[in-house]
N, C-alpha and C positions, 0 to 999 in steps of 0.2 A: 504494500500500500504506500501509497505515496506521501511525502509529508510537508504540510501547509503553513506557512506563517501564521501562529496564532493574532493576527493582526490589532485585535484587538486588545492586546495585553499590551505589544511593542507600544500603540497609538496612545494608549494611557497611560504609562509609564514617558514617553516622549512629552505628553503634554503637561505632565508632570512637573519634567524639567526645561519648559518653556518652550519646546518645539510643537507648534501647534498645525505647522504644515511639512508637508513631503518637502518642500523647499528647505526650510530648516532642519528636518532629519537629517535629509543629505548634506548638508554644511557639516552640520556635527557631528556624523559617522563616517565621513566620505564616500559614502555607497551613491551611485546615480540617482535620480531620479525618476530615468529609464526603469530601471533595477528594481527601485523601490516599487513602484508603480505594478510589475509584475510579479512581483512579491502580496503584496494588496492586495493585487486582482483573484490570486490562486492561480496564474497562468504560469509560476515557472516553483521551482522549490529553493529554500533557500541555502546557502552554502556552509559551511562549518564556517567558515571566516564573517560572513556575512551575521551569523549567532554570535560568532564572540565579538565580534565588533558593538552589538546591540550588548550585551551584557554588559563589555565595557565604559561603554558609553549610558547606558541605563542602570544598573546594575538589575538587568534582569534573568535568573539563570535559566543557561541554554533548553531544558528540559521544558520549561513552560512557555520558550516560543513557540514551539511547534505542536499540529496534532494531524492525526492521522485521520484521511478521508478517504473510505469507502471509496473507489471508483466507479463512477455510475454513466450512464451512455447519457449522451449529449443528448438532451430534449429536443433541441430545434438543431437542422443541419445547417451549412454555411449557407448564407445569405447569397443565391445566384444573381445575378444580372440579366434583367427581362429587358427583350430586347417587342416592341410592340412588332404585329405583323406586317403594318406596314414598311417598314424601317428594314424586312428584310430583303438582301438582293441577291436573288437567281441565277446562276450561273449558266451563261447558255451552255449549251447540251449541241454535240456532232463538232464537225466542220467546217 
């Protein structure tokens, strides 16, 4: 199973010590913002460095950022691009 930024411990602990946006996480940990951002969202997992960074910077221990999420099949699939019928163009056909 895969494991998740308990995001909302990191965000309380952050706001804690005066960082109230991803903006100031990242000044104060030096992790991205990119980074942070998919760490939040649950789209990537987060690093051992990326935990002890947040501990040292929080003192929050490593064991209580993270938790583990059941993998579960995507509800909705990717978002296609509809293209109206008119809009489409035929390719002549022979010679």
């Amino acid at each position: 199973m895969p494991l998740l930024l308990a995001k909302w411990r990191v965000l309380q602990r952050a706001q804690e010590a005066g960082d109230d946006s991803v903006y100031k996480i990242s000044q104060r940990t030096g992790v991205s913002q990119a980074a942070l951002s998919r760490l939040f969202k649950g789209r990537s997992e987060p690093s051992l460095q990326t935990l002890w960074t947040f501990r040292y910077h929080y003192g929050l221990p490593v064991d209580e950022q993270v938790t583990e999420v059941a993998e579960l099949p995507n509800p909705m699939p990717p978002r296609q691009r509809r293209v109206p019928a008119d809009h489409i163009v035929q390719q002549p056909t022979g010679s």
